[in-house]
C-alpha positions in Angstrom: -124.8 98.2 54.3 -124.7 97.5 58.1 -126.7 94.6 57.5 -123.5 93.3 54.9 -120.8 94.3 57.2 -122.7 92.3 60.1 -122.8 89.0 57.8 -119.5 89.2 56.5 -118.0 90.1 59.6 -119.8 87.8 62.3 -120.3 89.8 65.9 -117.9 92.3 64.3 -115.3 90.5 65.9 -112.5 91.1 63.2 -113.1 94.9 63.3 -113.7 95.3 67.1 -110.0 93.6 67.6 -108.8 95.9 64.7 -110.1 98.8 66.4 -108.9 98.3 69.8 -105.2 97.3 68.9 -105.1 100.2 66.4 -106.9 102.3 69.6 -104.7 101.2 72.2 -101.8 102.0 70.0 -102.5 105.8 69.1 -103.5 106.3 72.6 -100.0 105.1 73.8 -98.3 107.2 70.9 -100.4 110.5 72.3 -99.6 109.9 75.8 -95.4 108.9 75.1 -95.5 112.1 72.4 -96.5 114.5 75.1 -93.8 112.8 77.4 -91.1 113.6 74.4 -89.9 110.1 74.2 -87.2 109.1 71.6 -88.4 107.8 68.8 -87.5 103.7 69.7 -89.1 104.1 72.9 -92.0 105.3 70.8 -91.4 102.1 68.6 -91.4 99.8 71.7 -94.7 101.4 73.4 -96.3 100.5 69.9 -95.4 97.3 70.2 -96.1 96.8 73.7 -100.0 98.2 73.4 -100.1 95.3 70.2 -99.4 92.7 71.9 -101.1 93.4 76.1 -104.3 93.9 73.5 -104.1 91.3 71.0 -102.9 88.6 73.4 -106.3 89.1 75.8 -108.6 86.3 74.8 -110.7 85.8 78.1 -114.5 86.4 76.7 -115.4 87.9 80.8 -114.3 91.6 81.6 -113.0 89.8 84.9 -110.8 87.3 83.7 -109.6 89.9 81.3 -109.0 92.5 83.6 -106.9 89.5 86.0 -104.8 88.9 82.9 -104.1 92.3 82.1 -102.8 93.2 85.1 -100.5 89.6 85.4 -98.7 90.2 82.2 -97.5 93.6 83.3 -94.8 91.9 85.7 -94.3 88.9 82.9 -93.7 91.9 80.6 -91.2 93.7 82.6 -89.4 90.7 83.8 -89.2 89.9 79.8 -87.7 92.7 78.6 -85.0 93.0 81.9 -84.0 89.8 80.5 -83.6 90.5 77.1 -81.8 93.5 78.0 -79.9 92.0 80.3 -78.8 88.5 78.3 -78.3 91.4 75.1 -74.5 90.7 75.4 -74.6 87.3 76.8 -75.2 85.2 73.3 -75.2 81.9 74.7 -77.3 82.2 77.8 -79.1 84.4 76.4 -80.1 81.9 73.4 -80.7 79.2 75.9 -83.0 81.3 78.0 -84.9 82.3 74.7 -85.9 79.0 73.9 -86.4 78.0 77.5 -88.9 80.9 77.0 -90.6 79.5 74.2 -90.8 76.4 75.6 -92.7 77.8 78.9 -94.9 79.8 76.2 -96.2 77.3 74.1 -96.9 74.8 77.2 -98.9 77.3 78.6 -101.4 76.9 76.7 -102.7 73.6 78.7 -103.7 76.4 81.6 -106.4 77.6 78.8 -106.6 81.5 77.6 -104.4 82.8 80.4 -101.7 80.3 80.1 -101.5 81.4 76.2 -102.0 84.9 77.1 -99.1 85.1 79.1 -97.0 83.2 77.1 -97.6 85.4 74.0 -96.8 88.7 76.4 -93.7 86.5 77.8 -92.3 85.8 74.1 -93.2 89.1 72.3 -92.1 91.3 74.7 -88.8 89.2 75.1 -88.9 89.7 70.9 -89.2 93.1 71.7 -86.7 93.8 73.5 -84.0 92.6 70.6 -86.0 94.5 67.9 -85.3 97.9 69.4 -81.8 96.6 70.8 -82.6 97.2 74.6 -79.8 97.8 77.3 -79.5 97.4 80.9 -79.2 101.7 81.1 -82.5 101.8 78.7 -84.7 99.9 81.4 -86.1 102.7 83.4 -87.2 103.9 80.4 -88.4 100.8 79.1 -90.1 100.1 82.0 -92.2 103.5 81.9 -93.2 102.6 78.3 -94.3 99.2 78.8 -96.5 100.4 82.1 -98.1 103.3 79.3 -98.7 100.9 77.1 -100.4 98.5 79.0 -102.3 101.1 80.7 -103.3 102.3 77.7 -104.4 98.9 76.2 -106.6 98.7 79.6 -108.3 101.9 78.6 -109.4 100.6 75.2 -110.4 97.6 76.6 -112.8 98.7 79.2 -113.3 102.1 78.7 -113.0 103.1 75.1 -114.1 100.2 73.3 -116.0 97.6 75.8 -116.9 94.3 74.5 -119.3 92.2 77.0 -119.8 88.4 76.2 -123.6 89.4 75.9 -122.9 92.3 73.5 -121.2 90.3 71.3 -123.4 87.7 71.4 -126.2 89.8 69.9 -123.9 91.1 67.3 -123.5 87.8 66.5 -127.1 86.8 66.4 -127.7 90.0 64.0 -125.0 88.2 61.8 -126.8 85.1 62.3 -130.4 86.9 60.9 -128.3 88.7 58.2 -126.5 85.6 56.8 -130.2 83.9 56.8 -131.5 86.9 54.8 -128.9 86.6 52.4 -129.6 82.6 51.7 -132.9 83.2 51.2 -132.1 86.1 48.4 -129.9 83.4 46.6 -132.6 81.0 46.8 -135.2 83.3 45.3 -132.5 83.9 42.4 -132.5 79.9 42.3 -136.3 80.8 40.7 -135.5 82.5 38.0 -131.6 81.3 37.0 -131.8 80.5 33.2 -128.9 77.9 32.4 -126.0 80.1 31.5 -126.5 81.4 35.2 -127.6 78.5 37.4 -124.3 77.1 38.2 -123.1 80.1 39.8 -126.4 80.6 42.2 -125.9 76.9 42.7 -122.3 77.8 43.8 -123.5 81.1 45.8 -126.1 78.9 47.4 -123.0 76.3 49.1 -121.4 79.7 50.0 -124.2 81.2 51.9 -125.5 78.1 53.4 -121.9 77.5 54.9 -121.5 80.8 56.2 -124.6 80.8 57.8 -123.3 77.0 59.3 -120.6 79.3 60.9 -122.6 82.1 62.1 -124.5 79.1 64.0 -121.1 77.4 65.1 -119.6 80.7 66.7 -122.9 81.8 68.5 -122.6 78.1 70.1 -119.0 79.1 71.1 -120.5 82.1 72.5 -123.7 80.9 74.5 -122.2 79.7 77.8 -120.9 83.2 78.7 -123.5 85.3 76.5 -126.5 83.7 78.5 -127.7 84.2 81.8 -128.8 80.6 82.4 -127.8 77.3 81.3 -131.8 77.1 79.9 -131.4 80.2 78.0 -128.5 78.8 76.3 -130.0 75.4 75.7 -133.1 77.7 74.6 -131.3 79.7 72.2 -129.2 77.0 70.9 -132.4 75.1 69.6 -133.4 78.3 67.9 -130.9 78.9 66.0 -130.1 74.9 64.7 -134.1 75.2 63.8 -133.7 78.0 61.8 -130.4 76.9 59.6 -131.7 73.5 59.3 -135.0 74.9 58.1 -133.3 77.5 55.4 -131.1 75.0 54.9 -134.5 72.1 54.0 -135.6 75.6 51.7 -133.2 75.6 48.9 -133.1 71.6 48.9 -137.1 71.5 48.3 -136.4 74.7 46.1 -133.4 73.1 43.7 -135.7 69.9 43.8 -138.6 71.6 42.4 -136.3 73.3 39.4 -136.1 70.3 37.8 -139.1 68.5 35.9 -136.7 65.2 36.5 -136.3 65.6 40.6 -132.9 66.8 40.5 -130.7 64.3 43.0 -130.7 67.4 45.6 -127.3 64.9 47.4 -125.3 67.0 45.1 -126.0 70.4 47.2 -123.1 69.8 48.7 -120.9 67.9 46.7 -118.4 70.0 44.1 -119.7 70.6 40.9 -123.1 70.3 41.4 -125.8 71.1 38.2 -129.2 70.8 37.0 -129.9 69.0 34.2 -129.4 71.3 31.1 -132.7 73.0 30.3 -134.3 72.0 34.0 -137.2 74.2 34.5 -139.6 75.3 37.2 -142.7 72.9 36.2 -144.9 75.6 37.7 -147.1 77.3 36.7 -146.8 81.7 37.1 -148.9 82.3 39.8 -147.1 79.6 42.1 -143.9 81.0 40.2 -145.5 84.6 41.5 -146.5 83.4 44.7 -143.3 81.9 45.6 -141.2 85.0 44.9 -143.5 87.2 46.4 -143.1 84.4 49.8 -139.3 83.9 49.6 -139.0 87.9 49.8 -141.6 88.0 52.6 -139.7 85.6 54.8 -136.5 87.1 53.5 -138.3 90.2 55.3 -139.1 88.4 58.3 -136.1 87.3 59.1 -134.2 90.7 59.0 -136.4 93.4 60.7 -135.4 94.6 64.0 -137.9 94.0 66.8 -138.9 97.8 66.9 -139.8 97.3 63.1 -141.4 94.2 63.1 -144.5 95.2 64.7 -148.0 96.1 62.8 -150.5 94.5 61.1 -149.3 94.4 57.9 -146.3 92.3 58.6 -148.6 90.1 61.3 -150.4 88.8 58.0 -147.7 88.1 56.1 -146.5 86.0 59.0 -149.7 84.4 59.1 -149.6 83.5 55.5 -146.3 81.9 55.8 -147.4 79.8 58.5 -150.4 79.2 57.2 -148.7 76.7 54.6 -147.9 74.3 57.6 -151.3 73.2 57.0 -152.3 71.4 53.8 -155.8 73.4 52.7 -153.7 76.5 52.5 -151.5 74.6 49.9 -151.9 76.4 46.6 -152.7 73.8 43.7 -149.4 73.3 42.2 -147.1 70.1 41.4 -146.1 68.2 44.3 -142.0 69.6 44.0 -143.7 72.9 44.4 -146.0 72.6 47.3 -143.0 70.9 49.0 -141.6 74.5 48.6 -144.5 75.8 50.0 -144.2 73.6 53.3 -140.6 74.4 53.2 -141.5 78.0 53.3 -144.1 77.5 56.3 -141.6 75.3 58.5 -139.5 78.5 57.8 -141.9 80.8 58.7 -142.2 78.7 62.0 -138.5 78.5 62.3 -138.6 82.5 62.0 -141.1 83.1 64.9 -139.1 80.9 67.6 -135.9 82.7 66.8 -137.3 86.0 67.3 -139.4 84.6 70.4 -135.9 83.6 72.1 -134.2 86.4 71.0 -136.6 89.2 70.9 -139.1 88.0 74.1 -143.0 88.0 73.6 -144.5 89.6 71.3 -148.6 91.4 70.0 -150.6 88.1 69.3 -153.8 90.8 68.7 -153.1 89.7 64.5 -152.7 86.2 64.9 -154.3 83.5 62.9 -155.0 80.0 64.2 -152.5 78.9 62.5 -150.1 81.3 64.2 -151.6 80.9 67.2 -150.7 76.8 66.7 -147.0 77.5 65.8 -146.5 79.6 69.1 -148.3 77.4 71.4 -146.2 74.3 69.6 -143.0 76.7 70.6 -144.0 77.3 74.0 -144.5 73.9 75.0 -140.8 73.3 73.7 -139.2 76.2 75.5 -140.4 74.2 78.6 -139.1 71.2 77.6 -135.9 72.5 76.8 -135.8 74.5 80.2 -136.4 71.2 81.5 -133.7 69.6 80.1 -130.2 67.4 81.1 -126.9 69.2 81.4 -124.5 68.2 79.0 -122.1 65.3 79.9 -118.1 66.5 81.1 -115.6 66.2 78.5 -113.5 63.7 78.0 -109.8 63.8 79.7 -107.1 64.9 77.9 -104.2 62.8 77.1 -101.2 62.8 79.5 -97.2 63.2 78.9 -95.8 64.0 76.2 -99.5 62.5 74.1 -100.5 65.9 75.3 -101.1 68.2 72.2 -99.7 71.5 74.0 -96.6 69.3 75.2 -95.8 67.8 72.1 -96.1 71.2 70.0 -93.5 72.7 73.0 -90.7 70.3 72.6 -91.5 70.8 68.7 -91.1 74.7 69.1 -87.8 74.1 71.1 -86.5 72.2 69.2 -87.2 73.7 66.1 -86.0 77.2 67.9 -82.8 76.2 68.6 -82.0 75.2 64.9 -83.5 78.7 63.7 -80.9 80.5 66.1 -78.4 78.8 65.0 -79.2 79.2 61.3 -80.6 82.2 62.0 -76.8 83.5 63.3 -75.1 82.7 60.7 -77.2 84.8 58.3 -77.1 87.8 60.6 -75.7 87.9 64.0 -78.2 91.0 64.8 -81.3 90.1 63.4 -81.4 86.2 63.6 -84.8 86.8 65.3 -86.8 86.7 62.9 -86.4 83.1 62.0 -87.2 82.7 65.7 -90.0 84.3 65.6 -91.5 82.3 62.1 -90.6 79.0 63.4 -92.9 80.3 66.4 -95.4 81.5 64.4 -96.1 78.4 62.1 -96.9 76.3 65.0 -99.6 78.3 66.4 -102.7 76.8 66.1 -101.6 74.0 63.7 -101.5 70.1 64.7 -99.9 68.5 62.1 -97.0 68.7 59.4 -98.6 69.1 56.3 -101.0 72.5 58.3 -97.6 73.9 59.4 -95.8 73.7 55.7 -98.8 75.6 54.4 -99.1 77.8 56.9 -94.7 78.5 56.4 -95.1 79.0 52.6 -98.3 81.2 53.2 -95.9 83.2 55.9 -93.1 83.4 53.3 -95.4 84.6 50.2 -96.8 86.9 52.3 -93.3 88.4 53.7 -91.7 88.5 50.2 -95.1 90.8 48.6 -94.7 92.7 52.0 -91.0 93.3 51.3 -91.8 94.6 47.7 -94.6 97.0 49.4 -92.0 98.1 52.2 -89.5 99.2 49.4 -91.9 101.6 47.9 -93.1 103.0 51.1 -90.1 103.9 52.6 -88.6 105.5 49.9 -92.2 107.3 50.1 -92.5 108.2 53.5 -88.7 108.8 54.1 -88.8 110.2 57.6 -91.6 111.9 58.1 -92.3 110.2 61.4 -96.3 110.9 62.1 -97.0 109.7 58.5 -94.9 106.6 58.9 -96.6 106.0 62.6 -100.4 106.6 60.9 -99.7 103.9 58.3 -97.9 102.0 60.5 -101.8 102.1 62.3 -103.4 101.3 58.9 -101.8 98.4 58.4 -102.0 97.0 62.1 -106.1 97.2 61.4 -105.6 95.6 58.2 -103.6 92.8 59.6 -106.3 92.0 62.5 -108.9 92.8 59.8 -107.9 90.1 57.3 -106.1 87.6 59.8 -109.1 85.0 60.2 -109.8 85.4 56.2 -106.0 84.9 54.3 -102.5 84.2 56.8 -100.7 85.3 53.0 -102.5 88.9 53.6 -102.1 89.1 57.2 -98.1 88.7 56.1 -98.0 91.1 54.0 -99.3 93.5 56.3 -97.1 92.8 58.9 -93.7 92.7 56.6 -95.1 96.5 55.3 -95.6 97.8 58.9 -91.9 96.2 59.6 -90.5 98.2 56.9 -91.8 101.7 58.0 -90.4 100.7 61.9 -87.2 99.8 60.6 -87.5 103.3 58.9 -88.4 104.8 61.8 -85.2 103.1 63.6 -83.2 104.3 60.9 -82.1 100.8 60.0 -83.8 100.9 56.8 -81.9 99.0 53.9 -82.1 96.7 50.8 -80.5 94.4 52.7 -82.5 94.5 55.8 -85.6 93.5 54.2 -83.9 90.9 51.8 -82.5 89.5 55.1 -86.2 89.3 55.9 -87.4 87.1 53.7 -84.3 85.1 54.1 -84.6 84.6 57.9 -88.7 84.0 57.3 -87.8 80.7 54.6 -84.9 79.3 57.6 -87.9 79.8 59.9 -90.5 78.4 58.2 -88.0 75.1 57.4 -86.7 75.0 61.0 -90.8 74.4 62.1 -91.1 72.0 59.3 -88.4 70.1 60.2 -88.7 69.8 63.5 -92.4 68.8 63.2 -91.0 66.2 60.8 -88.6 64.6 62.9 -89.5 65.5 66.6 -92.9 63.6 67.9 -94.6 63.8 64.2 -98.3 64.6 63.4 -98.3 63.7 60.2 -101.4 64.9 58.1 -102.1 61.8 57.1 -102.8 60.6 60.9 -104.1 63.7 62.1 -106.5 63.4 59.3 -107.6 59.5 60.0 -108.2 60.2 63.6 -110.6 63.6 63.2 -112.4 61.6 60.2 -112.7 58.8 63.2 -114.4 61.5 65.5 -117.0 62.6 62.6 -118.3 59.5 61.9 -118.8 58.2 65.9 -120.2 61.6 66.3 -122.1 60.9 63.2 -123.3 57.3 64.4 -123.7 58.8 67.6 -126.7 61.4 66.3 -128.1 59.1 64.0 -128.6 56.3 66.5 -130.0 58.1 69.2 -132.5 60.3 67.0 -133.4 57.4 65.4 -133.9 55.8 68.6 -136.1 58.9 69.8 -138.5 59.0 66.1 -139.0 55.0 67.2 -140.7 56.2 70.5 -137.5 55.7 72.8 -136.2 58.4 74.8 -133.3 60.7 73.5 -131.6 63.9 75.2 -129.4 66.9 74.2 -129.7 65.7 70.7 -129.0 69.0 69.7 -125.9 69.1 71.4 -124.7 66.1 69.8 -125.6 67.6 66.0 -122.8 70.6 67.0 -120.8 68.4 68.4 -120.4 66.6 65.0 -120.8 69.8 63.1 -117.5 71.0 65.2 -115.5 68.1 64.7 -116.4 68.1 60.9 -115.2 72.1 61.0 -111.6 70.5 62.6 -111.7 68.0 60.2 -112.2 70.2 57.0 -109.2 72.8 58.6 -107.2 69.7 59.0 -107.6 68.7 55.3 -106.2 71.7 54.0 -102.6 70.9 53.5 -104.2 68.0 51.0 -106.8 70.3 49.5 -104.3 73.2 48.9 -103.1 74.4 45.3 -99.8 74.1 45.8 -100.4 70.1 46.6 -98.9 68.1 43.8 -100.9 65.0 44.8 -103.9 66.0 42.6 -105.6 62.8 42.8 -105.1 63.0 46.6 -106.3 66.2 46.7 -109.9 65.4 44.8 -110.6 62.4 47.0 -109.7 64.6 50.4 -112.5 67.5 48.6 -114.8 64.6 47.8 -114.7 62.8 51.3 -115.0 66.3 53.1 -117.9 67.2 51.0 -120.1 63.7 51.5 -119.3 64.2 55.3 -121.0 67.7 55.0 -123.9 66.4 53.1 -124.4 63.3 55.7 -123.7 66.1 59.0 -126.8 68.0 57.0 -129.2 65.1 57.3 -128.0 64.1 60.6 -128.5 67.3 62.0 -132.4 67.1 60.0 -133.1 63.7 61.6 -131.9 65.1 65.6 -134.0 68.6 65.1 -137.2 66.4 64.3 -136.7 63.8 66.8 -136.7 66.8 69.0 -140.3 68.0 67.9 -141.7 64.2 68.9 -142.4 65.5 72.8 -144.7 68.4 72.1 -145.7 68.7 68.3 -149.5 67.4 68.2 -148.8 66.2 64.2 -146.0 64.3 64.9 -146.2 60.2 66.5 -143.3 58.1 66.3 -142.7 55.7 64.3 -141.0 52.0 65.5 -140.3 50.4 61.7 -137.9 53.5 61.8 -135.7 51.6 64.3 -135.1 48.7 61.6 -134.5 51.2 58.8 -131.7 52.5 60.9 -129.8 50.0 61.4 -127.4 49.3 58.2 -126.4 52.7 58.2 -124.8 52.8 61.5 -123.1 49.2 61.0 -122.0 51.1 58.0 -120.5 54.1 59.5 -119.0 52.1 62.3 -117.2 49.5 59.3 -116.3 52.8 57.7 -114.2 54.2 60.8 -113.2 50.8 61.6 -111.5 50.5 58.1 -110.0 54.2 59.1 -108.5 53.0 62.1 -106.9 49.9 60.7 -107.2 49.3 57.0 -106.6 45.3 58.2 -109.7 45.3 60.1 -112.5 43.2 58.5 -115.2 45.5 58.1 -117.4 45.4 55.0 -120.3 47.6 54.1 -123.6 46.4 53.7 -125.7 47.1 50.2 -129.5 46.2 49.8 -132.8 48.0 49.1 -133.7 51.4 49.8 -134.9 52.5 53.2 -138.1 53.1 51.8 -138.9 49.8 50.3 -137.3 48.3 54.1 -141.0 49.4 55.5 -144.3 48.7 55.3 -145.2 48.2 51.8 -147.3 51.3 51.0 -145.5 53.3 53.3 -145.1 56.5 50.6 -147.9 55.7 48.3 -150.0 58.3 50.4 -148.2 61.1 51.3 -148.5 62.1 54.8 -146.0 64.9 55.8 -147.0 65.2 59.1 -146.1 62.0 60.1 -142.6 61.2 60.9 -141.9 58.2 58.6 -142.5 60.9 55.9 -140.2 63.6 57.4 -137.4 61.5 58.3 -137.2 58.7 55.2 -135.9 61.2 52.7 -133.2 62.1 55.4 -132.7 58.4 55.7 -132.0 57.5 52.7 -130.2 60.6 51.4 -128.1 59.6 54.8 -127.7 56.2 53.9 -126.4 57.0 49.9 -124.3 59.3 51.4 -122.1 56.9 53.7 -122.2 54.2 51.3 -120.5 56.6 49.3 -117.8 57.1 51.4 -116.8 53.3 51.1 -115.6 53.9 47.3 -112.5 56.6 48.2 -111.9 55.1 51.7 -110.4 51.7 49.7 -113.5 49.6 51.4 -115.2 46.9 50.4 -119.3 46.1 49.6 -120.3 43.3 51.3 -123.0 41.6 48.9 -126.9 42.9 49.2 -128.4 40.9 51.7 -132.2 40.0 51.3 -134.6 41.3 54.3 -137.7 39.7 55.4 
């Protein structure tokens, strides 16, 4: 059970931030009970231990700590505004979206900018919730210093998260999510054909969130890690292991088919065997490969403490021992693929645990073992001797800046939802305010900010349904309304990464119970919510609309621009490095283009969503995405083997690989140049395989260990892939042109 929560929850980040905002919060209601407070100051000390913990983002106990202490004064100046500018309608509108102007630009300053921002606004919110005065800020001001006190002793006393600590959380979710992709491989084995579409669809699903796992420790390694060569270190690790489970169910949904099933379509929507595929096996390999998938399955999940003894020592060794080719069992050639699959595994396995776990008994080891560590070994030292990554690149000036642009969009947008929001109610017009702030946050364009409004509104109008029956439930019983009130506040960090529409819900139910609390509970009041949320949500849209635009469209072209340099990037310098030139960080370049894919598919989903009435629009956006996945997959392949060239003794490189490479870059550079400017004169180039481009001969024999037989599958899968992407991108195919 630990070992599900861990995978679905990676790091336990979700229910570590549940826990302390729902911790800081009872700890402020204990200490403000005990002082007899009113029950709105109560409200308000709730509210203030929310947001001093939820705004913290700073990954360093320092930084954090620095923060913490800076929003106190941003906090209290907030809220003598608010109270102050109560009776002041105009300035006190101007200043409010002055405010949220200074908010949202403060995000260019990083996490403590936005930190501060967030206290800034919310508090500022705050302070017209629970209808502050100038003779209520004593008391105010006591509250909020509780609060944040209180939020500081869940931080770093109750509840202390260390970059390192949650680093190996998320390394146990790493192991975890690998565990479970190996389970739905082995059921790949056995799925008759009623049931092998849906392993084939639990397959995508574990192999992507395993891809996140590895994107989110790579977030984490700069401040998890002692030293920049630990990170590098661990980094390698962990791309070796997903790209080798990853290699594992291709060679696996390969071998289930008598045919060779075209393993492109892993990734693509859809994908099937061919009705009646079978395993052409016979049952002992059948046997033998169950019995192996469980034992790697096994590998990869025991703690260090348990993963000592003989008797797992020799199932390690027999893993490994597949890497050579007498320890092949006889089998058709699909199959014993498998079986190398499963010892590159293995292999993949016993780094991970060497950089994660330290050395280990070698008293057990076989030569074969004894190869695979001494192979790992040499490439820690390599990798301890390797470059530091390049600087980024600048960030745009003026008003090109995204945190700029997306402040005079809030403004603006602010100013209509005031003045809409006033003439629905002249008390409660924040809460069109405070949508139109809401559906900006992390969004770039305006097709990501009209989901995220109608997600906001669904969500409020379920939550208003929920608040009725509550309140008339609760009445006012005041401790059962505040220990719901905590329920939901852990359910709404809980669920916020997974669904906004839940997240919404949660927060329109806790809403109900404070106005219930304030004794400003009505029909009306919660009807007026949903109506101030849909003038919110169409005051964002419209002022992303008309005020410096993003359009999805444009957003869209340019990330789909960044995947495929990043894409031509990796391919031409691994390519470069398998045809004996030199290559660095080639790892780091694979994430880069596996991040910029991950903005591009969160990008996409305005086109992708259900409620999208362009369904033709909507199938090319799912079909693009997913042959970008499929060539990141094989890009990422082709930079972790041309990694191995400097210290693996079976691998030489190859210089007819150079040649081979070639079209497919020209292609993925006429394939962004189309993007850029659909005038451009860019073609794509057709012609024979990248196999038959070689040395004739190249694959009659089949030599794995040599890189031309590693890499040409990757090649060509890579090069099918991008010529793909000509068809829905509207570009043409230049003629096949004969090669010598």
């Amino acid at each position: 059970m630990w070992d599900r929560l861990a995978a679905s929850d990676p790091g336990l980040l979700r229910l570590t931030a549940g826990l302390r905002t729902v911790t800081a919060i009872a700890l402020t209601l204990a200490v403000l009970a005990a002082l007899r407070v009113p029950v709105p100051q109560l409200v308000a000390g709730a509210m203030a231990a929310m947001v001093s913990t939820f705004a913290i983002r700073e990954k360093q106990r320092g930084p954090q700590a620095v923060t913490l202490a800076l929003g106190l004064p941003v906090a209290l100046v907030s809220v003598s505004l608010g109270a102050l500018l109560h009776q002041r309608v105009v300035a006190g509108d101007l200043f409010f979206v002055v405010l949220i102007f200074c908010a949202v630009y403060g995000r260019r300053f990083g996490d403590r900018g936005t930190a501060l921002g967030l206290i800034g606004f919310q508090i500022y919110f705050l302070s017209l919730f629970v209808r502050a005065t100038g003779s209520a800020l004593p008391a105010l001001y006591g509250v909020i210093g509780v609060a944040f006190a209180c939020s500081a002793a869940a931080r770093f006393l109750l509840l202390p998260q260390t970059p390192a600590g949650t680093l190996d959380r998320l390394r146990r979710a790493f192991r975890a999510r690998l565990a479970q992709l190996i389970a739905v491989q082995a059921q790949l084995l056995d799925a008759g054909p009623d049931d092998v579409d849906k392993v084939l669809e639990d397959l995508r699903t574990a192999t992507a969130r395993l891809h996140e796992s590895a994107l989110m420790i790579q977030g984490r390694l700069e401040d998890g890690t002692s030293d920049a060569a630990g990170a590098r270190l661990l980094q390698r690790r962990v791309a070796d292991a997903e790209i080798a489970a990853e290699r594992l169910g291709l060679l696996l949904l390969t071998a289930r088919s008598a045919e060779r099933t075209d393993t492109l379509t892993l990734h693509l929507p859809g994908a099937s065997l061919p009705s009646g595929g079978e395993l052409p096996v016979r049952d002992e390999a059948t046997a033998a490969l169950r019995r192996d998938l469980q034992a790697l399955r096994l590998l990869m999940l025991r703690p260090v403490g348990e993963a000592r003894g003989t008797a797992l020592a020799q199932v390690r060794n027999r893993l490994l021992g597949y890497r050579d080719e007498d320890n092949l069992p006889k089998a058709a050639p699909a199959v014993q693929d498998v079986f190398r699959g499963l010892g590159e595994a293995a292999r993949a396995s016993l780094g991970l645990r060497l950089a994660l776990d330290g050395p280990q008994d070698e008293s057990d080891d076989s030569p074969a073992t004894t190869r695979s560590r001494e192979e790992l070994d040499a490439e820690d030292a390599a990798i301890e001797a390797g470059e530091e990554r390049e600087a980024e690149e600048p960030e745009p000036a003026g008003l090109r800046r995204p945190t700029t642009r997306a402040a005079v969009q809030v403004a603006v947008g602010s100013a209509l939802a005031i003045a809409g929001g006033e003439l629905l109610s002249g008390q409660r017009w924040y809460w069109a305010v405070l949508t139109c702030w809401i559906v900006f946050l992390n969004t770039a364009s305006t097709g990501e900010i009209l989901v995220k409004g109608y997600r906001r509104l669904l969500g409020t109008v379920l939550g208003v349904v929920a608040g009725i029956g509550l309140a008339g439930l609760v009445g006012h019983h005041t401790w059962t309304a505040f220990a719901l009130v905590l329920v939901f506040i852990f359910a709404m960090f809980y669920s916020a990464p997974l669904s906004y529409t839940l997240m919404s819900f949660f927060v329109t139910a806790m809403l109900g119970l404070l106005y219930t609390l304030l004794n400003t509970y009505s029909m009306a009041v919660l009807v007026l919510r949903v109506e101030e949320t849909a003038l919110g949500a169409a005051c964002g849209v419209i002022a992303a609309a008309v005020v410096l635009p993003i359009h999805t469209d444009r957003r869209t072209n340019e990330l789909l621009v960044t995947v495929l340099d990043r894409l031509a990037g990796v391919t031409r310098a691994a390519v470069d490095q398998l045809s004996g030139g030199a290559g660095a960080g080639l790892v780091e370049q694979a994430r880069d283009l596996d991040q910029a894919l991950a903005d591009l598919r969160a990008a996409t989903q305005p086109l992708t969503h259900p409620i999208t009435p362009l369904r033709s629009r909507r199938d090319t956006a799912r079909y693009v995405v997913a042959l970008l996945e499929t060539c990141a997959y094989h890009g990422r392949s082709l930079a972790a083997t041309a990694e191995l060239l400097p210290t693996h003794p079976s691998i030489a490189a190859d210089p007819r690989l150079r040649g081979a490479c070639g079209r497919i870059v020209h292609n993925i550079e006429a394939i962004a140049a189309h993007v850029t400017d659909p005038r451009a004169a860019a073609e794509i180039e057709t012609g024979p395989s990248i196999a038959s481009m070689l040395e004739p001969g190249t694959l009659r024999t089949p030599r794995y260990g040599r890189v031309t037989d590693r890499v040409l599958r990757h090649l060509q899968r890579l090069d099918e892939a991008v010529a793909g992407l000509a068809r829905p991108l509207g570009l043409a195919t230049e003629a096949a042109r004969p090669t010598g």
